[in-house]
C-alpha angles and dihedrals in degrees: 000000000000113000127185128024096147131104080272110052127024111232115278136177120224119197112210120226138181123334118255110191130341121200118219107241138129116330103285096003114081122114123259142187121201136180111248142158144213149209086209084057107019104149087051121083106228146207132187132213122204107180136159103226119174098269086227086075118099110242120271093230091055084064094048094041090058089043095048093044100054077049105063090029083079131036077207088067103032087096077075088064093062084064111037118083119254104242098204097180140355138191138162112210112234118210124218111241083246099056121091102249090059101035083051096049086041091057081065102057109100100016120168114208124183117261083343138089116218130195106190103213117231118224130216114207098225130199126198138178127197146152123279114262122185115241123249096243082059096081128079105182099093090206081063098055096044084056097046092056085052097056085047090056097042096046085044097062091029079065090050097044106037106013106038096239128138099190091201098186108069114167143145089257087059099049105087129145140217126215115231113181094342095309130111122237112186109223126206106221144181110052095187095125099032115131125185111255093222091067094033104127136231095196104134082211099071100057093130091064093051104055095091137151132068098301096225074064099029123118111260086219079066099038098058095034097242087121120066095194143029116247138187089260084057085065098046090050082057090056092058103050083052088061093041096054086032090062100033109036101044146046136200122244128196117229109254123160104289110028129051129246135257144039109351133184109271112246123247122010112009118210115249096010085152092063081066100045096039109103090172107094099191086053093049092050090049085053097053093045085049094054092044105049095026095054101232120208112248126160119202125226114271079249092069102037090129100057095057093084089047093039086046095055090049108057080047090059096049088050092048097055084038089061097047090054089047091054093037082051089049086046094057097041083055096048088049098046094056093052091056085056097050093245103124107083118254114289095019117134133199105265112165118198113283104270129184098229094187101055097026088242133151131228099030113258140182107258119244123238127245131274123234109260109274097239 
């Protein structure tokens, strides 16, 4: 396929190969992501990404050009660069008022149903090229793998301090890595569903818009509704589900003739294999709150040993925030209440006690900012 051509971009020729992963979605729109190569970057492996996004959703590359470029604004901040993926190209297809795509959304436009309102979503059809980057499941050193989430953590809160970026889809299919002299750098990858975090809303209206993510990784605070917006602590609770199916779920097999190398699916009963089937968002919610405050029994693969004390500290630490904001909320419903009765004394306001919603901490405190990646 043949690309440029305009005052921007010279002309340049991509060859598709193999298909890498294909999400299952609506009949020639799902999005795909294909090998491919270039004379314009021929010493660069390449993969390319088609995608319908709403065209109401802010392009993945524009994400990735401010991030990039707050990156390379500071050598403090270069570390950053080791863990963003590299957007090659990018281009959105714009279809002529007399093709199909466009005569069949127009005929949408204006539409009348009965006892309901309807906003037919427009789609962008979206191409992006970047450089090939190796998935997670690919590795098989566990010291490796537990690097590689680091970086992720690190180059996630680095995007929401420095760069303005709430990934909002963390999973363990966007978790991939590159090799840079020998050594491995985890990427956080697939900004589909990135927002900035200075236009985030905190309309209670919109709550529809805010339940993002893949729901296996999803908040449980999103999934049930109990949550209006999706905050920075929603991610990191993301994060944590990716370790805990990681761990559990999976081993890692060494490459021998015969059978490839990496981490595999674990044989028999998988933990959590309800949190895959469930299409009831409300339910899965409940289940995760349930695991998490009901300490519910898991045991890792001999693989991931290592990661149940850390695992273990974690969900500790999530309790323990969970249980802050149940007894601020309480807090607040006392205070109210008293006021109704006439209790407070004239004057007074409802002031609760100052709460970091977005980390679940209390006393508020001024965030610190992030650290540069450890490696």
């Amino acid at each position: 396929m043949k690309f440029g051509g305009d005052e921007k971009t010279k002309p340049f020729t991509l060859v598709y190969g193999k298909v890498i992963s294909r999400e299952p979605s609506l009949v020639g729109r799902s999005t795909v992501v294909l090998h491919a190569k270039s004379l314009k970057w021929k010493d660069i492996d390449l993969v390319v990404k088609i995608s319908w996004p709403s065209s109401d959703r802010i392009a993945e590359n524009e994400f990735l050009e401010r991030a990039t470029k707050k990156a390379e604004s500071d050598e403090d901040h270069k570390w950053a660069l080791n863990h963003l993926p590299q957007a090659l190209f990018a281009q959105d297809v714009v279809f002529d008022s007399d093709s199909t795509h466009e005569k069949v959304a127009s005929l949408f436009d204006n539409p009348e149903f009965v006892n309901e309102e309807y906003k037919y979503e427009r789609r962008t059809l979206r191409i992006i090229i970047q450089e090939h980057l190796y998935p997670l499941k690919a590795l098989t050193n566990v010291k490796d793998i537990a690097q590689v989430i680091l970086d992720v953590i690190c180059i996630h809160r680095w995007l929401c301090d420095h760069a303005g970026i709430l990934h909002r889809d963390l999973s363990l299919n966007n978790i991939m890595y590159r090799i840079i002299k020998g050594k491995v750098y985890g990427v956080l990858m697939d900004y589909d569903l990135a927002s900035w975090t200075a236009t985030l809303t905190r309309d209670y209206t919109k709550t529809s818009q805010q339940r993002t993510g893949t729901p296996p990784f999803m908040a449980h605070g999103l999934l049930d509704g109990t949550d209006a917006i999706h905050l920075y602590r929603h991610d990191v609770e993301s994060i944590f589900y990716v370790m805990l199916i990681l761990v559990t779920r999976y081993d890692i097999q060494v490459p021998e003739e015969g059978k490839d190398g990496g981490i595999q699916v674990r044989e028999g009963d998988l933990y959590f294999q309800d949190w895959f089937e469930t299409r009831n968002f409300k339910m899965l919610g409940d289940a995760k709150w349930g695991f998490l405050t009901k300490f519910r029994a898991f045991e890792v693969s001999p693989s991931f040993k290592d990661f149940y004390d850390w695992l273990l500290a974690l969900r500790s630490s999530f309790v323990s925030g969970f249980q802050a904001r149940g007894q601020h909320d309480l807090q607040v419903d006392l205070m109210v209440q008293r006021r109704r009765q006439g209790l407070g004394q004239a004057g007074d306001e409802v002031k609760p006690a100052a709460f970091d919603d977005e980390t679940t901490r209390r006393p508020l405190r001024p965030h610190k900012k992030s650290t540069p990646g450890l490696n």
